[in-house]
N, CA, C and O of each residue as an XYZ file, in Angstrom:
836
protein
N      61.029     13.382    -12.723
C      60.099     13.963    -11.736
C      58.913     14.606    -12.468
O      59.303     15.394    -13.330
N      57.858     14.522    -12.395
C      56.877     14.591    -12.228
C      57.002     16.311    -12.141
O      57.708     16.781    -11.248
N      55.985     17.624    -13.514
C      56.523     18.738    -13.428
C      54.657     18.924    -12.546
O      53.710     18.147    -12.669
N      54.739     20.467    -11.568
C      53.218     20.862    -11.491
C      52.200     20.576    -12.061
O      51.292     19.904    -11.571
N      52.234     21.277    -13.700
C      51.462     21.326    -14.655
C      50.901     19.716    -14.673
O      49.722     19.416    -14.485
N      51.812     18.910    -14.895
C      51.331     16.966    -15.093
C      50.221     16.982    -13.772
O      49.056     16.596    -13.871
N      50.679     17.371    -12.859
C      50.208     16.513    -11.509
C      48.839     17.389    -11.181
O      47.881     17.034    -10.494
N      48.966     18.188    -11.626
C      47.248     18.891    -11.448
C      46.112     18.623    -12.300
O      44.911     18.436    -12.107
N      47.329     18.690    -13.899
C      46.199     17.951    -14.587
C      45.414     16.259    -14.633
O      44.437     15.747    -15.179
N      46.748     15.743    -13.517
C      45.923     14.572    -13.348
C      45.195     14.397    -12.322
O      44.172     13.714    -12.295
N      45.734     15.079    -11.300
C      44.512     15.444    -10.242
C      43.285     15.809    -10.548
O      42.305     15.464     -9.886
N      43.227     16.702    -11.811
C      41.484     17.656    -12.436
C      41.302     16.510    -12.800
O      40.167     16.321    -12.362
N      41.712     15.224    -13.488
C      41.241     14.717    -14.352
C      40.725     13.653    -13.531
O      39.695     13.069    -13.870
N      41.500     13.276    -12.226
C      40.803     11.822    -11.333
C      39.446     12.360    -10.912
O      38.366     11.772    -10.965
N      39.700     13.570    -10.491
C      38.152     14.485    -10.002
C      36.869     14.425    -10.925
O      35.687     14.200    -10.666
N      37.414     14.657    -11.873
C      36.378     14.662    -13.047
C      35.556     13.287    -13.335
O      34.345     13.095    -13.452
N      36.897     12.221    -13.420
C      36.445     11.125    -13.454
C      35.841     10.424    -12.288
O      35.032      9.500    -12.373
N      36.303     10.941    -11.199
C      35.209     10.331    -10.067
C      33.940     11.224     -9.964
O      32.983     10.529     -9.626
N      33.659     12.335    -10.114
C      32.182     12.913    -10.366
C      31.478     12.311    -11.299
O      30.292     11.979    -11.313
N      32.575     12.167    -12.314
C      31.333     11.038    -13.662
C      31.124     10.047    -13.264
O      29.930      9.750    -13.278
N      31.935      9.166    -12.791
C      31.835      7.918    -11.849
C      30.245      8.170    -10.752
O      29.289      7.397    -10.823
N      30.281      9.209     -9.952
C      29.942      9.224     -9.014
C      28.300      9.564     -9.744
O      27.401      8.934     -9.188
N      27.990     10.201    -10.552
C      26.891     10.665    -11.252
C      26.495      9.727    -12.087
O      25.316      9.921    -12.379
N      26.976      8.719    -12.650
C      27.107      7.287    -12.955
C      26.098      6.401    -12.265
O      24.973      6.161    -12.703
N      26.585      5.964    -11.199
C      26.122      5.817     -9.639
C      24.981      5.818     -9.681
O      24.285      4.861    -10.020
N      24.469      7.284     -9.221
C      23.179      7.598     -8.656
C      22.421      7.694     -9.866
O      21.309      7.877     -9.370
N      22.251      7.699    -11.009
C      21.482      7.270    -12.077
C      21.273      5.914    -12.081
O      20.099      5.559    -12.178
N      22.246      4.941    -11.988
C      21.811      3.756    -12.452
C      21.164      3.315    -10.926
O      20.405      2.350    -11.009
N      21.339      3.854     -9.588
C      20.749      3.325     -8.762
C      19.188      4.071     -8.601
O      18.288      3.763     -7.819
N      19.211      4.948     -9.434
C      18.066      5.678     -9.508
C      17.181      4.498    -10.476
O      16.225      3.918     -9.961
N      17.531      4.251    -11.699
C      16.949      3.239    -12.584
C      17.151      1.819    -12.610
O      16.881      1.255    -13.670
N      17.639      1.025    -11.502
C      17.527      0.213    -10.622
C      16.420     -0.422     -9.887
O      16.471     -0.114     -8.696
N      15.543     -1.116    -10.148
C      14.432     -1.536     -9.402
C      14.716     -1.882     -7.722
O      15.601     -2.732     -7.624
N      14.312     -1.541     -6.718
C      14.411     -1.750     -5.264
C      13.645     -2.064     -4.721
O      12.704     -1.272     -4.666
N      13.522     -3.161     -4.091
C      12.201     -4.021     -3.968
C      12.122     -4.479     -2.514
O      12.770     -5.491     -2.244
N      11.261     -3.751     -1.297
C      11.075     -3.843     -0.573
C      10.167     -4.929      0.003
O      10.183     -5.995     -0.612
N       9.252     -4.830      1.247
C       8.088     -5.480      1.815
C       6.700     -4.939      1.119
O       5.752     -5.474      0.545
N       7.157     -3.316      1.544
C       6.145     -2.396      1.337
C       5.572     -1.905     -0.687
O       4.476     -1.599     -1.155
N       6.670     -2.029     -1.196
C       6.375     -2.212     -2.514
C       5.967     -3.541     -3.510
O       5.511     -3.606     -4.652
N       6.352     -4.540     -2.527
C       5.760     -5.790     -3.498
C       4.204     -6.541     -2.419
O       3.629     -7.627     -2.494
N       4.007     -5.391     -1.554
C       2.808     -5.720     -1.235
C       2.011     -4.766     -2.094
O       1.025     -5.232     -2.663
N       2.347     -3.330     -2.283
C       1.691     -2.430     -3.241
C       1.208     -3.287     -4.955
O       0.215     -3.145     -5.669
N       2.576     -4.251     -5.103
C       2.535     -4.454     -6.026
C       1.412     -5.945     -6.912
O       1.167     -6.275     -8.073
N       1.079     -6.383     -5.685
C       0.155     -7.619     -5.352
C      -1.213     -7.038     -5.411
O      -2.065     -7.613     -6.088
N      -1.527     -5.838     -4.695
C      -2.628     -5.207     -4.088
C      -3.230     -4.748     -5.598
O      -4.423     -4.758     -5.898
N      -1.945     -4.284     -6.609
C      -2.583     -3.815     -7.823
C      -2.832     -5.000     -8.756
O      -3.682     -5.089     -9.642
N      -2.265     -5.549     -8.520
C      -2.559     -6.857     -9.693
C      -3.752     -7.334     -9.369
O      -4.383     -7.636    -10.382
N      -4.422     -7.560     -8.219
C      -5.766     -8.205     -7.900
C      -6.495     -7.334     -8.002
O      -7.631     -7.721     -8.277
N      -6.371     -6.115     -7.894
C      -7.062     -4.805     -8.178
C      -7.519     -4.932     -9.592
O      -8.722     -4.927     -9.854
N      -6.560     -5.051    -10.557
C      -6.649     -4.937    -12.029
C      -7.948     -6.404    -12.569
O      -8.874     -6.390    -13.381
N      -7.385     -7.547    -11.619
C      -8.278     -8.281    -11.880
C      -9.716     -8.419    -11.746
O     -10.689     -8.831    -12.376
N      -9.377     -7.838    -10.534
C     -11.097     -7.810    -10.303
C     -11.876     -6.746    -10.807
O     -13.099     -6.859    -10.895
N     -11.239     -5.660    -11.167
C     -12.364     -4.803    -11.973
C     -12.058     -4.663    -13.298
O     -12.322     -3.508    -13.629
N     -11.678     -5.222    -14.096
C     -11.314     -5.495    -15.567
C     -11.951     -7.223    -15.992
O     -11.373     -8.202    -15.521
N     -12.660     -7.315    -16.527
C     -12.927     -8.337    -17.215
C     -12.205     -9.295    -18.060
O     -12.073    -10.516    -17.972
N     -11.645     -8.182    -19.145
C     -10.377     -9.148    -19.971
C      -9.372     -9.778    -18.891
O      -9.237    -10.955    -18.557
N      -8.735     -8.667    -18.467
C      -7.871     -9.070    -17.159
C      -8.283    -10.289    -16.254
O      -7.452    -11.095    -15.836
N      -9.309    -10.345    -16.048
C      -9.410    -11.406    -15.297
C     -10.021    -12.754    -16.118
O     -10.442    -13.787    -15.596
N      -9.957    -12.487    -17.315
C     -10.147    -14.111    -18.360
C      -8.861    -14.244    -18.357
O      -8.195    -14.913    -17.567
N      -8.429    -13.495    -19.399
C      -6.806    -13.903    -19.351
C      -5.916    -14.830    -18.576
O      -5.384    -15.912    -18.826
N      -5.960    -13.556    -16.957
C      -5.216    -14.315    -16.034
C      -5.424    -15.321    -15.437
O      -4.560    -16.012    -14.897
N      -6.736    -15.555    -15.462
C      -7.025    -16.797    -14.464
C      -7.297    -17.475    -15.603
O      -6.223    -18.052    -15.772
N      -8.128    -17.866    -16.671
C      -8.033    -18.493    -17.427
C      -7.615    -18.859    -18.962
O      -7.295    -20.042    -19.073
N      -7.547    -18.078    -20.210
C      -6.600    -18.054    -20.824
C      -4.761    -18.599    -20.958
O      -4.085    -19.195    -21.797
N      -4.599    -18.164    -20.006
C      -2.814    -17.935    -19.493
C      -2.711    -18.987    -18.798
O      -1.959    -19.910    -19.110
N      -3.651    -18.980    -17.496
C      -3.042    -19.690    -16.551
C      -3.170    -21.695    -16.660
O      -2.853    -22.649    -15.949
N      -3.677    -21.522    -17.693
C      -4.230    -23.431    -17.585
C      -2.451    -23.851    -18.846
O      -1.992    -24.980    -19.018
N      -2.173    -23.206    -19.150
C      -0.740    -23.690    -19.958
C       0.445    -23.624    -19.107
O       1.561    -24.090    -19.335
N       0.092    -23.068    -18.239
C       1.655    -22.608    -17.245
C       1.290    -23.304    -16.039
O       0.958    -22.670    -15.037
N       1.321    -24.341    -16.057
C       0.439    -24.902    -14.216
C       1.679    -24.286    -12.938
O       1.427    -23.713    -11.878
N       2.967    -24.641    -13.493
C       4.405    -24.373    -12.820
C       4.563    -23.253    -12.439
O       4.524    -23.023    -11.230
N       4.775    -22.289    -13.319
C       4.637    -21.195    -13.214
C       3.983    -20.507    -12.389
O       4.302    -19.682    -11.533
N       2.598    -21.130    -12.900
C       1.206    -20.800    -12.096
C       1.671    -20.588    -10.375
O       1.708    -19.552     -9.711
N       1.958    -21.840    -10.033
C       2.194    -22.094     -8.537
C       3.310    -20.616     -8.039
O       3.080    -19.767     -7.178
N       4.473    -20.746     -8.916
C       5.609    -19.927     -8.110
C       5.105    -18.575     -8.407
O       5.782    -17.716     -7.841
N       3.903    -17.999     -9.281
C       2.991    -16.494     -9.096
C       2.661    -16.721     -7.813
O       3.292    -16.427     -6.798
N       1.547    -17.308     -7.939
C       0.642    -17.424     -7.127
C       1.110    -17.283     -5.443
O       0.678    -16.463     -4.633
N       2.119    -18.348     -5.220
C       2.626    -18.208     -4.205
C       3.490    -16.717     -3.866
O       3.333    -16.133     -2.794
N       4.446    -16.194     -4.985
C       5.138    -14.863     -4.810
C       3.927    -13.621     -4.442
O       4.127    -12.582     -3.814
N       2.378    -14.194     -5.170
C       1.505    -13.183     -4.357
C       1.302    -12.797     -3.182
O       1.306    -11.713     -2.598
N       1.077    -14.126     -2.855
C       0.553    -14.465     -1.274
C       1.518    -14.093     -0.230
O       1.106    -13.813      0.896
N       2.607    -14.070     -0.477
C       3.543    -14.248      0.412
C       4.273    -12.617      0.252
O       5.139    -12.094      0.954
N       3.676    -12.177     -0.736
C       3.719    -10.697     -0.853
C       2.710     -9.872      0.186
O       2.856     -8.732      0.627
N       1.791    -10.690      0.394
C       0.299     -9.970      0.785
C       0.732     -9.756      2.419
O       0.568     -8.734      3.084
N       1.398    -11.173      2.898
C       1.402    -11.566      3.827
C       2.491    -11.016      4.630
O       2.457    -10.449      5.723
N       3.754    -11.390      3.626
C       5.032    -11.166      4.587
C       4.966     -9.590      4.903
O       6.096     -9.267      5.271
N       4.027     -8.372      4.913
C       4.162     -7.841      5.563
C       3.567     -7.427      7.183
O       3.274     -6.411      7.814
N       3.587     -8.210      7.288
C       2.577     -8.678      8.536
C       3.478     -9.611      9.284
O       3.446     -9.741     10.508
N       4.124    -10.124      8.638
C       5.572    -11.015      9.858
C       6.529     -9.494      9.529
O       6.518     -8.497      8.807
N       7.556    -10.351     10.958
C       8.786     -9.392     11.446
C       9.579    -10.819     11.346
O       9.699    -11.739     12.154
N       9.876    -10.699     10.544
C      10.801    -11.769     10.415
C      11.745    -11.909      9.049
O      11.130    -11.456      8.084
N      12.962    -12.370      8.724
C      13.467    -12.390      7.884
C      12.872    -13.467      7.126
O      12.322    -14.476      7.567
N      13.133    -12.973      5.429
C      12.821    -14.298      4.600
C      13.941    -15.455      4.428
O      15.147    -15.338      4.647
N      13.369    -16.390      4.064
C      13.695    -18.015      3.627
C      14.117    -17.617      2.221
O      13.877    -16.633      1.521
N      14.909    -18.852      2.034
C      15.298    -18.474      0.377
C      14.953    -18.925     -0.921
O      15.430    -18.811     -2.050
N      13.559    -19.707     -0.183
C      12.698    -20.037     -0.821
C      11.687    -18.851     -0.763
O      11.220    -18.614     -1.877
N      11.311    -18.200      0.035
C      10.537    -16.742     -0.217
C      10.785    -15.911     -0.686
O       9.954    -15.070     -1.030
N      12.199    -15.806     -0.912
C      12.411    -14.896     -1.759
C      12.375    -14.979     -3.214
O      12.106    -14.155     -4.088
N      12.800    -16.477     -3.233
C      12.708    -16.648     -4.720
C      11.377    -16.663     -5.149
O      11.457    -16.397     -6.348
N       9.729    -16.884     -4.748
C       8.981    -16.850     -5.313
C       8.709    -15.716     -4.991
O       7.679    -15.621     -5.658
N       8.847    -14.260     -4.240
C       8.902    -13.484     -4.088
C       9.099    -12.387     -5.610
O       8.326    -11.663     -6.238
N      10.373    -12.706     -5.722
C      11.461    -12.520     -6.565
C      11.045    -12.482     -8.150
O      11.190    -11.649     -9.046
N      10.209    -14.345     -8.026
C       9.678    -14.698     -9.427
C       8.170    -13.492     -9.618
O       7.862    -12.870    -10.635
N       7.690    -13.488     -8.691
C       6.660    -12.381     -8.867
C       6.516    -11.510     -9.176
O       5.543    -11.118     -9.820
N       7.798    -10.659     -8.689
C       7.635     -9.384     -9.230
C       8.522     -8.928    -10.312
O       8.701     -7.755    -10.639
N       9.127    -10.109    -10.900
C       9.656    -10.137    -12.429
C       9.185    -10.576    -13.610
O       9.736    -10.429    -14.701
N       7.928    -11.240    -13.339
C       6.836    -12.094    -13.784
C       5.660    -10.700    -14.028
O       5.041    -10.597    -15.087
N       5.531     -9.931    -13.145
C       4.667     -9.305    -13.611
C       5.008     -7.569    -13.920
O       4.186     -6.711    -14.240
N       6.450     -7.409    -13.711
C       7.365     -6.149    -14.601
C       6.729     -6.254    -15.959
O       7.104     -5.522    -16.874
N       7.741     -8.489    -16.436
C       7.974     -7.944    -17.890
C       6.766     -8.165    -18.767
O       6.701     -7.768    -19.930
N       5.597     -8.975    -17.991
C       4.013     -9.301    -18.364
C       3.248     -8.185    -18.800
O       2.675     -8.141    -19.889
N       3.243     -7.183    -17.848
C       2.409     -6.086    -17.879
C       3.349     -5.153    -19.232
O       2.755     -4.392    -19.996
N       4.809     -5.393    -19.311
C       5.439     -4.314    -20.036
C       4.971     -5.188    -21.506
O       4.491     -4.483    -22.394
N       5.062     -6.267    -21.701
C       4.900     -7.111    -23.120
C       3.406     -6.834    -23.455
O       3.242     -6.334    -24.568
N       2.499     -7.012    -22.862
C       1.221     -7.067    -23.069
C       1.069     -5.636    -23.630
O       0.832     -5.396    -24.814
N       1.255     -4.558    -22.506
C       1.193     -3.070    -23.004
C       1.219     -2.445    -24.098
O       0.520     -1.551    -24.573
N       2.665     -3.369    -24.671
C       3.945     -2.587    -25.689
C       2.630     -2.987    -26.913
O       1.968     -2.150    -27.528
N       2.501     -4.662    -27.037
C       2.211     -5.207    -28.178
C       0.400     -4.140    -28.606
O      -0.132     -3.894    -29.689
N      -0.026     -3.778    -27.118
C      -1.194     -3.134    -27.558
C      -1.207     -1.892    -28.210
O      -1.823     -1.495    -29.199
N      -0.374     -1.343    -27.427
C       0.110      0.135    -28.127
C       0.052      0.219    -29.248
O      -0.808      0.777    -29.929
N       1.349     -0.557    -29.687
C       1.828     -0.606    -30.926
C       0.708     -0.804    -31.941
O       0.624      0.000    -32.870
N       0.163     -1.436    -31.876
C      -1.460     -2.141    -32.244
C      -2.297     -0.716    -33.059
O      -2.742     -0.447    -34.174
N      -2.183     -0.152    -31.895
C      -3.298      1.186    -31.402
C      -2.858      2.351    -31.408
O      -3.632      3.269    -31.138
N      -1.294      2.655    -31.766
C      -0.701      3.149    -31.856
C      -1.121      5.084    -30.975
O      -1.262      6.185    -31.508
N      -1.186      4.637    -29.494
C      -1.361      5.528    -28.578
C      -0.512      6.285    -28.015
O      -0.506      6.632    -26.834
N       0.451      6.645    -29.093
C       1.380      7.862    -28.432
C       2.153      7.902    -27.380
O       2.855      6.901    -27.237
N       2.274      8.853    -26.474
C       2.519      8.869    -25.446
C       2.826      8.154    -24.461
O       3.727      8.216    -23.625
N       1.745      7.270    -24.693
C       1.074      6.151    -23.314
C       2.718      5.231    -23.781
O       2.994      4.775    -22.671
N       3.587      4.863    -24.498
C       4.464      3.808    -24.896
C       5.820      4.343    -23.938
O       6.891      3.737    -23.886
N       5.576      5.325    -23.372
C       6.847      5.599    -22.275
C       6.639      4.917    -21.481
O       7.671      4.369    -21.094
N       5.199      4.416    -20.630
C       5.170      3.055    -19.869
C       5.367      1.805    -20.203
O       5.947      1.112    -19.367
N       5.123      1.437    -20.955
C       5.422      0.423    -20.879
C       7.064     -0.022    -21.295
O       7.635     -1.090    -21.075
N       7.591      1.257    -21.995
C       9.245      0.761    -22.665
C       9.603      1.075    -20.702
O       9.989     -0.003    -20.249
N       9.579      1.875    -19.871
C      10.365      1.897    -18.984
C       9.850      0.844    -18.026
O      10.491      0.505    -17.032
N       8.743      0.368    -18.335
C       9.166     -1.206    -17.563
C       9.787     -2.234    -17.712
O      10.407     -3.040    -17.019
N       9.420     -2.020    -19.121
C      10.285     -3.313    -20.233
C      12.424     -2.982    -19.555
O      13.158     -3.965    -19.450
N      12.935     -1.608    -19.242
C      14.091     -1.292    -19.252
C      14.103     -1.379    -17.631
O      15.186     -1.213    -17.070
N      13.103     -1.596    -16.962
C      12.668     -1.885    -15.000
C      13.300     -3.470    -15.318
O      14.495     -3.727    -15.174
N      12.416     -4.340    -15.715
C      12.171     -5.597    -15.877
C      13.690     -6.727    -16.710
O      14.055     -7.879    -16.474
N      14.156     -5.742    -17.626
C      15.273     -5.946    -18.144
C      16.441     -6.028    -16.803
O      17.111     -7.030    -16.552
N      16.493     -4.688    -16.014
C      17.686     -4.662    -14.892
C      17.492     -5.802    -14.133
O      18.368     -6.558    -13.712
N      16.072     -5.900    -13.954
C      15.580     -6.875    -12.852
C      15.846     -8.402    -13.323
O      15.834     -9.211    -12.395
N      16.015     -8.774    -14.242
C      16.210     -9.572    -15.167
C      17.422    -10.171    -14.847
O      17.440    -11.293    -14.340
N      18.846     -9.297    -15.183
C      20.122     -9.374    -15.182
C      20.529     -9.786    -14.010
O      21.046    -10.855    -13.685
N      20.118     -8.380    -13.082
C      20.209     -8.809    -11.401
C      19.843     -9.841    -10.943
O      20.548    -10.359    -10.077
N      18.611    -10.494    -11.370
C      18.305    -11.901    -10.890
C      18.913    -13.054    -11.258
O      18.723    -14.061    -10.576
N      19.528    -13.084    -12.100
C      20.264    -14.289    -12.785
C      21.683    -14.121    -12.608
O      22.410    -15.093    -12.809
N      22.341    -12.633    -12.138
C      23.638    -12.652    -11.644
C      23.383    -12.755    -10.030
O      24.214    -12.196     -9.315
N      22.348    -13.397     -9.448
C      21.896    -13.258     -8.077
C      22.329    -12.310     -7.056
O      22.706    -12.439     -5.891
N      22.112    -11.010     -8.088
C      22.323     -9.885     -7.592
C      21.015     -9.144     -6.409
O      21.189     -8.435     -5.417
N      19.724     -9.672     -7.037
C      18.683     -9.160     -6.420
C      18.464     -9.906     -4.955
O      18.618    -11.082     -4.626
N      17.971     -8.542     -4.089
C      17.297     -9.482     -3.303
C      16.321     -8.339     -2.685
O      16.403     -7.171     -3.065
N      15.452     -8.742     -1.767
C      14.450     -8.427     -0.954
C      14.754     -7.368      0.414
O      14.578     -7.751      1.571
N      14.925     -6.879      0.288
C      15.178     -5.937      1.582
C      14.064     -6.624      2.494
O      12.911     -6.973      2.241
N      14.855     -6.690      3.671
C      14.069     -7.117      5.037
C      13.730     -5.810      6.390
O      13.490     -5.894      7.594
N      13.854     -4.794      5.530
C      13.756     -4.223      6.244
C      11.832     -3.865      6.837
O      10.813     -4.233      6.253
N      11.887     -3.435      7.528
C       9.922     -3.625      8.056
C       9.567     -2.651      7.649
O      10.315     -1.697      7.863
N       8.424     -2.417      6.960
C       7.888     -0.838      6.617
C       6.719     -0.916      8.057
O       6.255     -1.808      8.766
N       6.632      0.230      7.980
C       5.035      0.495      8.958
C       4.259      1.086      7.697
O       4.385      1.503      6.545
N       3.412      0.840      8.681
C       1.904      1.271      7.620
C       1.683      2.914      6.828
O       1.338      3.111      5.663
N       2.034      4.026      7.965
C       2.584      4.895      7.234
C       3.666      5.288      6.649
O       4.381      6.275      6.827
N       3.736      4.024      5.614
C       5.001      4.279      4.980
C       4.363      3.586      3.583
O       4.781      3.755      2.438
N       3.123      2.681      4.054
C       2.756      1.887      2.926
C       1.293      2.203      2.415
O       0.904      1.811      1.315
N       0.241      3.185      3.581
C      -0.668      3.705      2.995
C      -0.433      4.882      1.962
O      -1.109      4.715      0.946
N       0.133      5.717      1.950
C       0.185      6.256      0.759
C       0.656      5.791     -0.246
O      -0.183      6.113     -1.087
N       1.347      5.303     -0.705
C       1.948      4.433     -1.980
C       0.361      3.348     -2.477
O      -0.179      3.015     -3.532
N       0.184      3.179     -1.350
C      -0.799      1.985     -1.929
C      -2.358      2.774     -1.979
O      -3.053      2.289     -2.872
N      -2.806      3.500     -1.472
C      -4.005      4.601     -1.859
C      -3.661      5.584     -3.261
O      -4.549      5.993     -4.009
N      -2.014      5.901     -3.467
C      -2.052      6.664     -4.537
C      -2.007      5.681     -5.816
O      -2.489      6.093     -6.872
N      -1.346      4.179     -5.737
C      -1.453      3.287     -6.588
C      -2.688      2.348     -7.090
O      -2.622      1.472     -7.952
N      -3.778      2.728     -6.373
C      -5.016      2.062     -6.609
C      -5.584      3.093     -7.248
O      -6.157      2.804     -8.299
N      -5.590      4.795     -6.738
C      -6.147      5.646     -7.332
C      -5.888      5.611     -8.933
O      -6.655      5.887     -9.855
N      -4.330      5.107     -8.942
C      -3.558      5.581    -10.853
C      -4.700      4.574    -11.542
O      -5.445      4.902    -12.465
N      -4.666      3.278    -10.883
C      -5.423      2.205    -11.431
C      -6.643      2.352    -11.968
O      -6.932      2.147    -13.147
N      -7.615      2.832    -10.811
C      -9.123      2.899    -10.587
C      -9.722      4.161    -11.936
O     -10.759      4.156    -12.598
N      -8.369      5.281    -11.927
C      -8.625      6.209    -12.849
C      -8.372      5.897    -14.732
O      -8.926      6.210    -15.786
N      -7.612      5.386    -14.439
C      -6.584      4.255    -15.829
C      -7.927      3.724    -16.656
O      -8.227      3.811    -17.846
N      -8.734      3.026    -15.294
C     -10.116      2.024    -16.008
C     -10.934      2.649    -16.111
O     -11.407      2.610    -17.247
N     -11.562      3.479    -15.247
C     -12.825      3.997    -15.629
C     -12.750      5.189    -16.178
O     -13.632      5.580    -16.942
N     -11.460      6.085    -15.796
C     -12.084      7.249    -16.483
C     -11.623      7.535    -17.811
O     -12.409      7.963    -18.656
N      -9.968      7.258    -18.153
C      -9.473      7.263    -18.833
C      -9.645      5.937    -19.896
O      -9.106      6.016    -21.000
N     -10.407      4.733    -19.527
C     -10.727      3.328    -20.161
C      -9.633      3.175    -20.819
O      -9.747      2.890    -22.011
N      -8.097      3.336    -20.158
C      -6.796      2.353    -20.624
C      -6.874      0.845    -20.992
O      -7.540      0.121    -20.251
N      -6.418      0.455    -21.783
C      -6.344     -1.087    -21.905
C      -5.463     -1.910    -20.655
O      -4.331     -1.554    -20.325
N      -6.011     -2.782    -20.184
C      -5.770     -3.431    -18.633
C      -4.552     -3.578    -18.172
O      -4.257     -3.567    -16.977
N      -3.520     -3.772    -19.419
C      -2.008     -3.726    -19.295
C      -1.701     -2.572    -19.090
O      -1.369     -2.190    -17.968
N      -1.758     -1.699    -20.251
C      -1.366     -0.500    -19.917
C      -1.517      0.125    -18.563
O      -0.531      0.646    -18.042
N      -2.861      0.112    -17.860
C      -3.105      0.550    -16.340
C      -2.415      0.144    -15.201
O      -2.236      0.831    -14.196
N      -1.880     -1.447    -15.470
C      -0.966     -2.003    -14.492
C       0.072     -1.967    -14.567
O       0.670     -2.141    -13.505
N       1.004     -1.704    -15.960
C       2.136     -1.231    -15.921
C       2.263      0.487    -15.728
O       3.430      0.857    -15.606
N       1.410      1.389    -15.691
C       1.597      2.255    -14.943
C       1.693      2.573    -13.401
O       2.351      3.446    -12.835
N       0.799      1.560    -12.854
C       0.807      1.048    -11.660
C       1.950      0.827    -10.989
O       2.388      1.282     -9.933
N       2.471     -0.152    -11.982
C       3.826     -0.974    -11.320
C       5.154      0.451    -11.058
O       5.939      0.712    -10.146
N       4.773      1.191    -12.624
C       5.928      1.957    -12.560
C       6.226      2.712    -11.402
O       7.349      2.998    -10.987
N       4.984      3.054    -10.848
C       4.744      3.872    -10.054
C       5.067      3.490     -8.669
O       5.364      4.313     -7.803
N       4.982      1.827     -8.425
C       5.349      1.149     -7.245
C       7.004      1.010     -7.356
O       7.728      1.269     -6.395
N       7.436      0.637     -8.448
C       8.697      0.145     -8.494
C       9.512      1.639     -8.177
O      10.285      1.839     -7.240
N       9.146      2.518     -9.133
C      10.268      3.737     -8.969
C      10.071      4.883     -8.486
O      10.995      5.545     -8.016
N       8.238      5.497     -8.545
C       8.593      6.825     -7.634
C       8.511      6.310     -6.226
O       9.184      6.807     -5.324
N       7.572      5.179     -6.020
C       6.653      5.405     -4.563
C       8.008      5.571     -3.125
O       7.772      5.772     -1.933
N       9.459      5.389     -3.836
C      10.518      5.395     -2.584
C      10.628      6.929     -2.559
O      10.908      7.395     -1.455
N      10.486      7.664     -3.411
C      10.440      9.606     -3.265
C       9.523      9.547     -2.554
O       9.770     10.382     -1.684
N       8.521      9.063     -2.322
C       7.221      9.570     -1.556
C       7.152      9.129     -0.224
O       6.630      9.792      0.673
N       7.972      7.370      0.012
C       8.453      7.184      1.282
C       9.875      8.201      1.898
O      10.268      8.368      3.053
N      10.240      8.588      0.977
C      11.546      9.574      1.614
C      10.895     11.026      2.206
O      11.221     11.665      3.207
N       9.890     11.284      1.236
C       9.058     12.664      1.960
C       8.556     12.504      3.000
O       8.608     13.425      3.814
N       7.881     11.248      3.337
C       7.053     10.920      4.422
C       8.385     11.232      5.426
O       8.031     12.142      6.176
N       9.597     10.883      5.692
C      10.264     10.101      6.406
C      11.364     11.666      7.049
O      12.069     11.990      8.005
N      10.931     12.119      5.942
C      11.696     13.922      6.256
C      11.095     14.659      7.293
O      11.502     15.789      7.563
């Protein structure tokens, strides 16, 4: 039989281990990428943002990069559009939308985090290398999840006040990144992103309080 002393200490100890368990949890779902309507339209809105008022940015992407990848090319291009768009249907996605969906916003995690890192490093700018490693560690989860076809798209509908602030405070990080601060074009969009991928759901939860 089983004395007190045993059975409490294994009781403290399941407790313990389910709080670590449980604190476990909410970290990794905290550092977890979650990828809505409303964030991979934020996340479209900045990439064309970056293009059009950055110069390098927009040799690069449209030409540099894009004449070697024609394939590729298409399943961006389309994960844009259909970013821009699908928030404007009420409707569930196809599983073909999601996947170029999907390819989009993993395409331009680990783009913006590679480009960043290699400039940094380059230029060796301090600070600024916490963005781009925590996209590179965004883009990595997103990575895993996608190939254990773990990820998917929440269908849930945002309304607009849920998506104007995220997307006015994510153009602002941008607009300030280039002109005032004159960040290098990666660096500005992977701050961008970070900002779409992981705080902007604190800021939809404030709204929503």
């Amino acid at each position: 039989m089983e004395s007190p002393q045993r059975k409490a200490f294994k009781e403290q100890y399941t407790q313990e281990e389910n709080k670590v368990q449980t604190e476990t949890d909410r970290i990794m779902s905290w550092l977890t990428p979650k990828y809505d309507e409303g964030i991979l339209f934020i996340i479209a809105i900045s990439t064309i943002l970056i293009v059009l008022i950055n110069q390098e940015a927009r040799a690069f992407l449209l030409y540099d990069w894009s004449g070697k990848r024609p394939i590729l090319n298409i399943f961006l291009i389309l994960g844009l559009l259909l970013s821009l768009v699908h928030i404007f249907i009420k409707r569930k996605k196809g599983f073909f939308q999601n996947e170029f969906m999907t390819a989009f916003a993993v395409f331009i995690s680990f783009f913006a985090a590679i480009k960043s890192g290699i400039y940094i490093l380059a230029q060796s700018q301090g600070w600024l290398i916490i963005f781009p490693v925590w996209s590179i560690i965004n883009g990595l989860i997103i990575l895993m999840m996608y190939r254990a076809k773990q990820i998917n798209i929440s269908d849930e509908d945002k309304s607009w006040k849920h998506i104007v602030p995220g997307l006015i405070i994510t153009c602002t990080i941008t607009l300030f990144a280039e002109f005032y601060y004159h960040l290098y074009w990666a660096i500005a969009l992977s701050i961008a992103l970070n900002y779409a991928i992981t705080i902007n759901k604190f800021v939809e939860k404030m709204i929503k309080t």
